[in-house]
C-alpha beads as a LAMMPS data file, in Angstrom:
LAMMPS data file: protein, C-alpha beads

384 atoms
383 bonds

1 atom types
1 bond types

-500.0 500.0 xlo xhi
-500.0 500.0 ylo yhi
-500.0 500.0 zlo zhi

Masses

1 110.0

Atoms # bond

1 1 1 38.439 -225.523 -53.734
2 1 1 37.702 -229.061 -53.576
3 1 1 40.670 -231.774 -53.922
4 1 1 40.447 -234.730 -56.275
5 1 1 38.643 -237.632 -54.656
6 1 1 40.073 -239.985 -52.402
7 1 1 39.150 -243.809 -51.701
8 1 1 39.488 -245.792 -48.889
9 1 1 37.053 -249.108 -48.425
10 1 1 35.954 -247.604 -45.053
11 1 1 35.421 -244.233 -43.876
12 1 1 34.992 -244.140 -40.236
13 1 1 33.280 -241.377 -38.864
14 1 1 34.241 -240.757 -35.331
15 1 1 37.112 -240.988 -33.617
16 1 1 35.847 -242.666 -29.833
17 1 1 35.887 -245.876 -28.439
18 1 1 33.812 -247.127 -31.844
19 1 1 35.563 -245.797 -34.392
20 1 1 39.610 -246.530 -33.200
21 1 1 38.853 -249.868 -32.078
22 1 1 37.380 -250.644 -35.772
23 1 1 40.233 -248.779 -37.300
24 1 1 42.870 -250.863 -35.776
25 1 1 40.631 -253.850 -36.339
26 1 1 40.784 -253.256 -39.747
27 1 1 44.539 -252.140 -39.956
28 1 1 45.312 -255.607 -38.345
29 1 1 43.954 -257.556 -41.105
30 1 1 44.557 -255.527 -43.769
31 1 1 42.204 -253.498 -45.008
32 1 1 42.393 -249.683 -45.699
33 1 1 40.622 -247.044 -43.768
34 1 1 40.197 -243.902 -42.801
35 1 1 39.154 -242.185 -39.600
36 1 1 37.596 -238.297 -39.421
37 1 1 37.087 -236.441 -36.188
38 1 1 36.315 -233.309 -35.671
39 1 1 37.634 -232.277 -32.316
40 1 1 41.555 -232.044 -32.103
41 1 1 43.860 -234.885 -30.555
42 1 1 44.492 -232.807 -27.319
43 1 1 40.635 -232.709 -26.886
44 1 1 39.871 -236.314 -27.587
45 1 1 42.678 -237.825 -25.659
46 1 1 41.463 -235.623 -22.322
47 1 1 37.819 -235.679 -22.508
48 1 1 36.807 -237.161 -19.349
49 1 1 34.238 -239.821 -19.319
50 1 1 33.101 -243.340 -17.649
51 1 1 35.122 -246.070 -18.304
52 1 1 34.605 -249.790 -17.432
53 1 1 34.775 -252.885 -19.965
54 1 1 33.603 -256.377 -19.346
55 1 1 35.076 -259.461 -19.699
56 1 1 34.091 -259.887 -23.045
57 1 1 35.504 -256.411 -24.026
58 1 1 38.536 -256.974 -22.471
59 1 1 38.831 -260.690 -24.478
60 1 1 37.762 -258.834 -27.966
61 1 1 41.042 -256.102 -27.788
62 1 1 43.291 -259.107 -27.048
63 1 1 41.758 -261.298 -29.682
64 1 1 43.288 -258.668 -31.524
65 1 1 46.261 -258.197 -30.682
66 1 1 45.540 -255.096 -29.153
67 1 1 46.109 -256.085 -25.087
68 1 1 48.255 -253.312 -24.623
69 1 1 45.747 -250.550 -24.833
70 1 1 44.162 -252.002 -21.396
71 1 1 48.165 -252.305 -19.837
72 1 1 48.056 -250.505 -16.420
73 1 1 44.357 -251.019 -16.232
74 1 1 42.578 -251.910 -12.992
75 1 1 41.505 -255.368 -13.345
76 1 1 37.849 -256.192 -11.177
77 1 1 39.088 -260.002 -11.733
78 1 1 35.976 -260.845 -9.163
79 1 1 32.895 -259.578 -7.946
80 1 1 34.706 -258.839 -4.084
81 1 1 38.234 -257.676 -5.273
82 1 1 37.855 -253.828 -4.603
83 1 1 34.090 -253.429 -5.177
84 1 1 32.232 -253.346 -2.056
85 1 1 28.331 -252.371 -2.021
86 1 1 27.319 -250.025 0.942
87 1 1 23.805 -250.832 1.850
88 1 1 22.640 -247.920 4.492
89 1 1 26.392 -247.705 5.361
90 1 1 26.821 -251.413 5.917
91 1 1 29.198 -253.421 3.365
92 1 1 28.035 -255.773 2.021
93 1 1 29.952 -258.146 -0.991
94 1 1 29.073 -259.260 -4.446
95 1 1 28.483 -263.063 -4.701
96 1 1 30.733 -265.111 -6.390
97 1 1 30.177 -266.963 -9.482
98 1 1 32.679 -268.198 -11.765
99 1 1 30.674 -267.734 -14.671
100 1 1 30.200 -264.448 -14.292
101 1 1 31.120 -262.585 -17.574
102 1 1 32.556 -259.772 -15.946
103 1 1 35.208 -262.566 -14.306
104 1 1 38.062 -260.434 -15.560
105 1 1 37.118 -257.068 -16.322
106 1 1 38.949 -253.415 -16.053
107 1 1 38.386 -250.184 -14.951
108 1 1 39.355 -248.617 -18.158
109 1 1 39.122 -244.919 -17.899
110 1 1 37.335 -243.825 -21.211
111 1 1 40.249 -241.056 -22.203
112 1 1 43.234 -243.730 -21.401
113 1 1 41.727 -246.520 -23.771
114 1 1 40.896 -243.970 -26.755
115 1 1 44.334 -242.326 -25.729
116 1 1 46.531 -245.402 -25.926
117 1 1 44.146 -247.192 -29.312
118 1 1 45.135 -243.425 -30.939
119 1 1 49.014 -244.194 -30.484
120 1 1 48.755 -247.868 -31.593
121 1 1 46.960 -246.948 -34.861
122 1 1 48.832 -243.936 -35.526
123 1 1 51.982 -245.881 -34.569
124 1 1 50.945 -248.721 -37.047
125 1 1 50.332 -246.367 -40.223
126 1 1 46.910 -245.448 -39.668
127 1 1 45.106 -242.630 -41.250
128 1 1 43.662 -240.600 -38.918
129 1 1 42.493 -237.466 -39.348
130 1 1 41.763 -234.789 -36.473
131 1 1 39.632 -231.677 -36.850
132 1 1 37.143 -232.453 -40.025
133 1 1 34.218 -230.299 -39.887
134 1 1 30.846 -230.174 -41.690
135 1 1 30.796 -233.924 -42.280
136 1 1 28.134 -235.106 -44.488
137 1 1 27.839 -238.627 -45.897
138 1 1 26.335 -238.697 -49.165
139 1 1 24.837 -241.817 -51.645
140 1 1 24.843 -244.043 -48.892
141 1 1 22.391 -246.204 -50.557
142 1 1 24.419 -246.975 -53.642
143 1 1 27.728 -249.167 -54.350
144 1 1 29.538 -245.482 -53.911
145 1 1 29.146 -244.022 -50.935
146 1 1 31.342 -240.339 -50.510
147 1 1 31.887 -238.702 -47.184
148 1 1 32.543 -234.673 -47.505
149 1 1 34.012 -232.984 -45.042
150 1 1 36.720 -229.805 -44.254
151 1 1 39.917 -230.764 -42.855
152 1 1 42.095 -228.606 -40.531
153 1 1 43.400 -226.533 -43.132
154 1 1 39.747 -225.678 -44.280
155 1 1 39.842 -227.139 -47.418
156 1 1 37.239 -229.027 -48.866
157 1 1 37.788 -232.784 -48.999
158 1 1 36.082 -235.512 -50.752
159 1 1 36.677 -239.427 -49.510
160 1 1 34.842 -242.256 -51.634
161 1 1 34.228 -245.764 -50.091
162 1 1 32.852 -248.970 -50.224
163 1 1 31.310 -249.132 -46.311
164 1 1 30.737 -246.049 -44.088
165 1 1 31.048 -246.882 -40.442
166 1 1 29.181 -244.109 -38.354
167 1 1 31.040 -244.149 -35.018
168 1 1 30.335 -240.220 -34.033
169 1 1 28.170 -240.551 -31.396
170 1 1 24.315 -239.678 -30.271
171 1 1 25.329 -236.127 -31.498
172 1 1 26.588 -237.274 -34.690
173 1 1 26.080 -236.245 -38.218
174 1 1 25.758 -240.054 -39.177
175 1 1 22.273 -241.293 -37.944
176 1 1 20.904 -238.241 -39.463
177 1 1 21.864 -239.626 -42.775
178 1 1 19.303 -242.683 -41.880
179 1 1 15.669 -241.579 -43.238
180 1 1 13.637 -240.631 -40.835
181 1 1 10.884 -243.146 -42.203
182 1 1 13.285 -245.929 -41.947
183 1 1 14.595 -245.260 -38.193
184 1 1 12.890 -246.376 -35.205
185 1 1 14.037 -244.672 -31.674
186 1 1 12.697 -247.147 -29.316
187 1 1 13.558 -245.350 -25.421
188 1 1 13.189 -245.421 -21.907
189 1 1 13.537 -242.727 -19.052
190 1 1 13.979 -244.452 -16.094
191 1 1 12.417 -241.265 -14.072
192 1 1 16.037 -240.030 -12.272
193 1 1 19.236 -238.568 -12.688
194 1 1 22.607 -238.876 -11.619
195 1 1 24.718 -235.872 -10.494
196 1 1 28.177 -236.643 -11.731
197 1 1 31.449 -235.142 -10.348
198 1 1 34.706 -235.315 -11.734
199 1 1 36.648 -234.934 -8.431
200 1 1 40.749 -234.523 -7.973
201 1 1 40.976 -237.068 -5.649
202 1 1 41.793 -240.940 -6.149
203 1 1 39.677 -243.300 -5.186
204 1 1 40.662 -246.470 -3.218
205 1 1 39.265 -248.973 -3.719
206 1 1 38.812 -248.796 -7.588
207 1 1 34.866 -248.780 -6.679
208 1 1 32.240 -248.079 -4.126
209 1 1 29.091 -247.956 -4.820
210 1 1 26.300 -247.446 -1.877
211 1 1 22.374 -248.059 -1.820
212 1 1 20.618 -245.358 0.728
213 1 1 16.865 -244.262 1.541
214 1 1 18.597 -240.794 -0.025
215 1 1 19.049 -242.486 -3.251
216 1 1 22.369 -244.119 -4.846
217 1 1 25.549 -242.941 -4.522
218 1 1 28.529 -244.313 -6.104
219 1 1 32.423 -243.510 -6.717
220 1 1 34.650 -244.618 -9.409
221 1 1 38.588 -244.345 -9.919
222 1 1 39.589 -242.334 -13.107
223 1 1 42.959 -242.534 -12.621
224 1 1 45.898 -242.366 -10.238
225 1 1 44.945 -239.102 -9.346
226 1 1 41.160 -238.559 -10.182
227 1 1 37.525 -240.110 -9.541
228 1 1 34.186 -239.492 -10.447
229 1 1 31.111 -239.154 -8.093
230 1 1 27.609 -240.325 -8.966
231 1 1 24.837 -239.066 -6.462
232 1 1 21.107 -240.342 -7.829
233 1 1 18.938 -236.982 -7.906
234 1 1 15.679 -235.487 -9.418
235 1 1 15.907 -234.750 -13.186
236 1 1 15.121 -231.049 -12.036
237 1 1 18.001 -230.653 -9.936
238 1 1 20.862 -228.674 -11.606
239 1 1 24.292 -228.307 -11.175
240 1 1 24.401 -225.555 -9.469
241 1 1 22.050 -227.076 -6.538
242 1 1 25.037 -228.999 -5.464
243 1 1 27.951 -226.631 -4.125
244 1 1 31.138 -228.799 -3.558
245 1 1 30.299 -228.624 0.230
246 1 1 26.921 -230.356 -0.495
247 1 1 28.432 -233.135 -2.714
248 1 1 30.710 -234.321 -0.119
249 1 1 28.469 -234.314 2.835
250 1 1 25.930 -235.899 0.720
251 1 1 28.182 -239.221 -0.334
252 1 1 29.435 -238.916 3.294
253 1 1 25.915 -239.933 4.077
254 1 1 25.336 -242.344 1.708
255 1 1 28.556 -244.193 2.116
256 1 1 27.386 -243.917 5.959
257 1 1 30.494 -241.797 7.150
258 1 1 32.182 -238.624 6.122
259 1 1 34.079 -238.698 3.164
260 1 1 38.209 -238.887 4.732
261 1 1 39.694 -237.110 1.800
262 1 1 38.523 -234.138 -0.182
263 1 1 40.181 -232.848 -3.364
264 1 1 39.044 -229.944 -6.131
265 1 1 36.062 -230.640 -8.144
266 1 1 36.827 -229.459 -11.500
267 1 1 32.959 -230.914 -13.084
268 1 1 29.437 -231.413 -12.454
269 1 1 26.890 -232.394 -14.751
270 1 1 23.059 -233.716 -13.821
271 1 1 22.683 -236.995 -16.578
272 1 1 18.948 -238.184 -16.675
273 1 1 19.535 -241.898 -16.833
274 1 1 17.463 -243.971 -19.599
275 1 1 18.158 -246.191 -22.688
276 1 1 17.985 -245.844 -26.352
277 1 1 18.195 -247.983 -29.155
278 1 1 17.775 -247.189 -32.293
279 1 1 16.964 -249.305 -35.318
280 1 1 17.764 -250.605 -37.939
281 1 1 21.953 -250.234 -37.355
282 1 1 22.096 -250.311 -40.970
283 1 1 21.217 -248.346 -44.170
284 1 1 22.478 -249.312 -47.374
285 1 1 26.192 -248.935 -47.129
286 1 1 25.997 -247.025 -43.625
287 1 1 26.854 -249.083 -40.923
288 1 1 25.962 -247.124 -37.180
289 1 1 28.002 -248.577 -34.389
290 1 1 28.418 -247.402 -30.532
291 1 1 26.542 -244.392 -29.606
292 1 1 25.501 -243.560 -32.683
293 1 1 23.182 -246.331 -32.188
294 1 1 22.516 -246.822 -28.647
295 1 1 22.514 -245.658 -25.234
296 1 1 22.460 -247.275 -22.416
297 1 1 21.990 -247.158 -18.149
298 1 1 25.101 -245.583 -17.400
299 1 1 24.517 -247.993 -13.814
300 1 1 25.311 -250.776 -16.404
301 1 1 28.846 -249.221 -17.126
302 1 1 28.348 -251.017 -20.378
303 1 1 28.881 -248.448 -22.477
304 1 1 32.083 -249.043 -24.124
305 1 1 32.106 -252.965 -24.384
306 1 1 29.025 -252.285 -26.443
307 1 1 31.019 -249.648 -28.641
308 1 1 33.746 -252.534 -29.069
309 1 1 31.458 -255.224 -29.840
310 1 1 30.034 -253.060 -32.895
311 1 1 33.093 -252.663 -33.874
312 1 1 34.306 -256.318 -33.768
313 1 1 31.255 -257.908 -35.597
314 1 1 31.317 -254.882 -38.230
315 1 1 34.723 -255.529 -38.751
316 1 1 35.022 -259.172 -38.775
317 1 1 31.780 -258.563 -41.810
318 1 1 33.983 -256.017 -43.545
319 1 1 37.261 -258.859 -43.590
320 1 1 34.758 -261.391 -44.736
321 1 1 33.503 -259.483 -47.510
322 1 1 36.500 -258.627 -48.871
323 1 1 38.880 -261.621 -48.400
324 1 1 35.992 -264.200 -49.069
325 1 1 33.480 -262.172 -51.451
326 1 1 30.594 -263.169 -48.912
327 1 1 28.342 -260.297 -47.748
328 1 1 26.392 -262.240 -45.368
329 1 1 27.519 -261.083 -41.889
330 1 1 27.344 -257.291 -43.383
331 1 1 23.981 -258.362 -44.454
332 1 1 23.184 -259.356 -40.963
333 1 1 25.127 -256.604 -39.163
334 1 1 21.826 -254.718 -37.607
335 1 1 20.435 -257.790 -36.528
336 1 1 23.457 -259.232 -35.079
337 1 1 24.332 -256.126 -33.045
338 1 1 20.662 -255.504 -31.881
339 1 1 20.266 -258.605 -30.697
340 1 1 23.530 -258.157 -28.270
341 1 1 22.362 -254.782 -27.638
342 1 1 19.017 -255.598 -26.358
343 1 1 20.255 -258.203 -24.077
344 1 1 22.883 -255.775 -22.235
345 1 1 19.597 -253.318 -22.250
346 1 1 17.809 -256.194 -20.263
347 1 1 20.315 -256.711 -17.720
348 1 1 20.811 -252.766 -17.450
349 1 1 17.261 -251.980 -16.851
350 1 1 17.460 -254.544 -14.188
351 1 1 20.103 -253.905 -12.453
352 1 1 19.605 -249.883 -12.635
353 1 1 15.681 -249.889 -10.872
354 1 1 17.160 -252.587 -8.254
355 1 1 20.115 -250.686 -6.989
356 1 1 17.670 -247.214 -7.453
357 1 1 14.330 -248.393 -6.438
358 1 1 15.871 -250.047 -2.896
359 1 1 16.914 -246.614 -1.927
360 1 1 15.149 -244.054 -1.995
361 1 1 11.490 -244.623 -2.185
362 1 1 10.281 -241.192 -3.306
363 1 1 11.374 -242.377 -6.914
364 1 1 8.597 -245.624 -7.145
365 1 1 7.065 -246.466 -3.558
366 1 1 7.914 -248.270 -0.898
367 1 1 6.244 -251.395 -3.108
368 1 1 8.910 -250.922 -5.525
369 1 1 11.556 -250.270 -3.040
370 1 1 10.506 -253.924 -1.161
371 1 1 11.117 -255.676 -4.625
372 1 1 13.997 -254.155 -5.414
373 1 1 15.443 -255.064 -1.985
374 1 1 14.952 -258.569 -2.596
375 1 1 16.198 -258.440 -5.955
376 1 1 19.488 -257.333 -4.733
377 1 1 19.857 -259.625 -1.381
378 1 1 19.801 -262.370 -4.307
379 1 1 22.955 -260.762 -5.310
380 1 1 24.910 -260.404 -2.600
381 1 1 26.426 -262.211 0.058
382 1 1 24.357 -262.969 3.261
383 1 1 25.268 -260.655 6.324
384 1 1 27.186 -262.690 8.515

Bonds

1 1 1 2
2 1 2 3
3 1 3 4
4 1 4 5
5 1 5 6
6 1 6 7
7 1 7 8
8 1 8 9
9 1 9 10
10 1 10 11
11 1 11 12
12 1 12 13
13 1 13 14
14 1 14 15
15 1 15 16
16 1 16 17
17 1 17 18
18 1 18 19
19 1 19 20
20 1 20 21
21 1 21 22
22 1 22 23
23 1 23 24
24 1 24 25
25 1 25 26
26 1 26 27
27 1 27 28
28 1 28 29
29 1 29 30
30 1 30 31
31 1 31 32
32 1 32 33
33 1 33 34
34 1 34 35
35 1 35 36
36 1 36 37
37 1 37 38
38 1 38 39
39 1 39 40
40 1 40 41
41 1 41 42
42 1 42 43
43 1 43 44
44 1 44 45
45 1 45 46
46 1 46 47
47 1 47 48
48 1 48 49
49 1 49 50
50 1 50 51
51 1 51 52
52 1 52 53
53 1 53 54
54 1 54 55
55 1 55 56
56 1 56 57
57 1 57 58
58 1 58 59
59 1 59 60
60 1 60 61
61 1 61 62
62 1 62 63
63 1 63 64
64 1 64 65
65 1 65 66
66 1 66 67
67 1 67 68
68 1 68 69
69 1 69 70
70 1 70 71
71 1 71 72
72 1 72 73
73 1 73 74
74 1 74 75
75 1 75 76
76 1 76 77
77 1 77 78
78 1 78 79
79 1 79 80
80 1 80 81
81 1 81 82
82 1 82 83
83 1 83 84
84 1 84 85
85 1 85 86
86 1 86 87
87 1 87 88
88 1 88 89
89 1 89 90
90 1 90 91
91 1 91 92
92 1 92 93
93 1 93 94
94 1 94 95
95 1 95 96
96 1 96 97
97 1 97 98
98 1 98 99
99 1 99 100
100 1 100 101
101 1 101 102
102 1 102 103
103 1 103 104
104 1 104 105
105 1 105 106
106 1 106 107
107 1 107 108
108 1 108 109
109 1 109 110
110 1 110 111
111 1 111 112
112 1 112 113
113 1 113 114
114 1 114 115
115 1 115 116
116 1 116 117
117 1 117 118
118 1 118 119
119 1 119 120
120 1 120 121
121 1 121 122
122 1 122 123
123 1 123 124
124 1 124 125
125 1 125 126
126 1 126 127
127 1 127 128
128 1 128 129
129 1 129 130
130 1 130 131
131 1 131 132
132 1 132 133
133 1 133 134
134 1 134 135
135 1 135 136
136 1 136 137
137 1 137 138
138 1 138 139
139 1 139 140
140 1 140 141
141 1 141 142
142 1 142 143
143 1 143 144
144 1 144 145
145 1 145 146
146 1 146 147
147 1 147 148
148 1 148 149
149 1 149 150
150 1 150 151
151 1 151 152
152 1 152 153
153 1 153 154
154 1 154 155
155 1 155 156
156 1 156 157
157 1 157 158
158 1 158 159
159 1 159 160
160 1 160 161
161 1 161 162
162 1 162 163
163 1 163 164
164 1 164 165
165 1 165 166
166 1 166 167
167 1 167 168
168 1 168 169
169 1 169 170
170 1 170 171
171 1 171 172
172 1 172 173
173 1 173 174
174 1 174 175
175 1 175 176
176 1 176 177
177 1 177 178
178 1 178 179
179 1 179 180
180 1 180 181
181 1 181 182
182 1 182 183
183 1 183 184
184 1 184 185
185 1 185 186
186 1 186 187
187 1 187 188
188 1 188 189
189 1 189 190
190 1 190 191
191 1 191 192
192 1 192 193
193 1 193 194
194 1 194 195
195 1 195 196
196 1 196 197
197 1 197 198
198 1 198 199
199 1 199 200
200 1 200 201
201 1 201 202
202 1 202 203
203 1 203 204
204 1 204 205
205 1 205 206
206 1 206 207
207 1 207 208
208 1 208 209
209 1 209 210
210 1 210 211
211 1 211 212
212 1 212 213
213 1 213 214
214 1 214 215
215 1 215 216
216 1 216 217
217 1 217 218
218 1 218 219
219 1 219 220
220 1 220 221
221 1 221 222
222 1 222 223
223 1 223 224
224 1 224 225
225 1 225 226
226 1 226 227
227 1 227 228
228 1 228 229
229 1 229 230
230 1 230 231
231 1 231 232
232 1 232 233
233 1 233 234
234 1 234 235
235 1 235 236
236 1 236 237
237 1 237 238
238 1 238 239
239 1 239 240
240 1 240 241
241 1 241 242
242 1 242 243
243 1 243 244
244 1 244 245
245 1 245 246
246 1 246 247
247 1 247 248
248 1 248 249
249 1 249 250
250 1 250 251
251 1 251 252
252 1 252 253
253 1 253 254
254 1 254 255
255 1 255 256
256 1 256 257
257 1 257 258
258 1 258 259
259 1 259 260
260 1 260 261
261 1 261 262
262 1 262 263
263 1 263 264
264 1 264 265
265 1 265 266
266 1 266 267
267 1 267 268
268 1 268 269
269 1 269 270
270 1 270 271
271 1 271 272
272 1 272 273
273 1 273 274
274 1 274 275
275 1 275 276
276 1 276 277
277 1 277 278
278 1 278 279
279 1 279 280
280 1 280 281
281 1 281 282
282 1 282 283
283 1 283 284
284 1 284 285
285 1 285 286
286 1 286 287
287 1 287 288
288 1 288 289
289 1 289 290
290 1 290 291
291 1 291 292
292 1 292 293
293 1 293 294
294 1 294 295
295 1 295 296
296 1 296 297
297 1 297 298
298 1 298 299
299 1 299 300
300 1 300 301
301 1 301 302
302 1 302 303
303 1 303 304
304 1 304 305
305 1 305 306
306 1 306 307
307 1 307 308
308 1 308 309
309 1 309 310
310 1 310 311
311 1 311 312
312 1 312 313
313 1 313 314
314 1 314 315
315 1 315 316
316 1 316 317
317 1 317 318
318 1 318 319
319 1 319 320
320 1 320 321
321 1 321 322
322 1 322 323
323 1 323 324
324 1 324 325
325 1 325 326
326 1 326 327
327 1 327 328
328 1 328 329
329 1 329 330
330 1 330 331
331 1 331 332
332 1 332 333
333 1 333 334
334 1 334 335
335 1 335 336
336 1 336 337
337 1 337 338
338 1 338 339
339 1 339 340
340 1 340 341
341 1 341 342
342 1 342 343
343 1 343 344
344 1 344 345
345 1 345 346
346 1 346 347
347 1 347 348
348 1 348 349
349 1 349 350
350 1 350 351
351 1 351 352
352 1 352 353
353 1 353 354
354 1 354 355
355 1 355 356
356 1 356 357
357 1 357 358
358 1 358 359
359 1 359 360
360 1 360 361
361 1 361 362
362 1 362 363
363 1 363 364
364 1 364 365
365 1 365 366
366 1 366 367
367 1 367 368
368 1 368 369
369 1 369 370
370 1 370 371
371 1 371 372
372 1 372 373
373 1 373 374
374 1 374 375
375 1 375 376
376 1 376 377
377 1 377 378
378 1 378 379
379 1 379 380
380 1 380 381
381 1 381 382
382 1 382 383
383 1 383 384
């Protein structure tokens, strides 16, 4: 049995980084909304992933009034507060620059900032709504877009709208609404992978990460009491190559002495690094945000300031629309968010092959590996 129709003005599909910063965008100024996810609250609010915003992601949530879903954060105010770079088990330091957009950063651990923007929208009369299956979004290219879906109960639920905002990831039901003749996936595969290791151990400082002739290595805080490991390795290598005892010898070497303090590793997971963009970010009243629209170098930790700054200039188009009647910055959304998008993608690509290819030379050649090392003593301070 199907209940009557609904209406909201937008239906937000996905409940992530994306899709709650939007909603509470939205709430703030006014305009209705609903959110549908289909996992439950316990499994969104634990999921465990990366989490690091920029400066400018960090300005956007308190632009809106939303500062204290970073409280408690880890702040990497400057490039040498807590980040040091091991180069074959030497430290080296960041350089300085004051006009360095990631000036006042946070490590943001992905599950904590979706945890705390869930309480502030609930807390401020959102509607959110946990556990809808078998999405699909239908007349997306009319003036009356519907998005079906099951709630938890299993009945059948339809919610009208005047915008859809597809925020469920690369997984997502959303893109798959875009024609296939209208979508470009433009993509790169940088060639490697990262071994990732969700560890029971804090890490102090907030970051290491560590350049070796045995590839990158890398660990980042996820709490008071957790961090994740990141050991470069061949996209063939599996999980199960890497028994715990291997993982923490292996960053022992990289970091250039044995790791102090060892905890349970609950996770491991080989991630073939690359980006992906895909284009355009909008089809007739569809608008793709976050992962549902790109990827990028998780080396760029960019990830989630590029899911918040979709979510910004969608919903600063969506206000505009409907308090001033002017459809231009929806009409420019795609281009406006690729063009942001492809200039983080830039600076990812560059940053991933210099801190990959000046280690371990197996990857691209010891040409490669010469470039990239002089690409990265432009970044950081001279040995002294």
């Amino acid at each position: 049995m199907t209940n009557t129709e609904e209406h909201t003005t937008v239906a937000i599909v996905g409940g992530g980084v994306a899709g709650l910063a939007l909603g509470n965008f939205l709430l703030r100024s006014g305009i209705g909304c609903v959110i549908l996810e289909k996992h439950s609250r316990e499994h969104v609010e634990h999921r465990q992933r990366a989490g690091s915003l920029d400066a400018q992601g960090v300005r956007v949530l308190r632009e809106w009034g939303l500062d204290e879903v970073v409280e408690g954060s880890t702040s990497h105010e400057s490039s040498d507060a807590g980040m040091p770079l091991l180069i074959d088990g030497g430290t080296r330091w960041w350089k300085m620059d004051l006009d360095d957009d990631d000036a006042d950063g946070a490590f943001c651990p992905q599950q904590v900032l979706v945890r705390n923007l869930i309480r502030v929208f609930l807390r401020d009369g959102g509607d959110l709504r946990f556990e809808a299956e078998d999405v699909a979004l239908e007349d997306i290219g009319t003036e009356s877009p519907r998005v079906r879906y099951r709630d938890a109960s299993d009945t059948a639920k339809v919610l009208g709208c005047d915008v859809v905002a597809g925020a469920d990831g690369y997984h997502g039901v959303s893109r798959t609404a875009v024609p296939a003749d209208v979508l470009t996936c433009d993509t790169h595969e940088f060639g490697y992978a990262w071994l990732t290791v969700l560890t029971e151990v804090p890490a102090d400082p907030p970051a290491v990460l560590a350049v070796h002739s045995r590839g990158f290595a890398a660990r980042i805080t996820r709490g008071p009491r957790a961090s994740r490991v990141y050991l470069q390795c061949p996209l063939t290598d599996t999980a199960g190559d890497w028994p715990d005892e291997r993982v923490w010898t292996e960053l022992g070497t990289r970091f250039g002495e044995p790791v102090a303090v060892r905890g349970p590793i609950t996770s491991k997971q080989v991630v073939p690094l690359r980006g992906v963009v895909f284009s355009p970010m909008r089809y007739g009243r569809l608008y793709l945000l976050g992962d549902a629209a790109h990827l990028i170098s998780p080396m760029s930790a960019e990830g989630m300031s590029l899911a918040l700054h979709d979510a910004e200039v969608l919903a600063r188009a969506v206000v505009q629309q409907i308090d001033k009647d002017d459809p231009s910055l929806l009409d420019h959304y795609s281009e406006t968010c690729l063009d942001h998008t492809w200039a983080r993608q830039t600076a990812a690509v560059r940053m991933t092959e210099t801190m990959h290819d000046s280690g371990d030379a197996s990857y691209e050649g010891e040409f490669r590996k010469r470039i990239a090392r002089e690409n990265l003593e432009s970044m950081v301070e001279p040995v002294r």
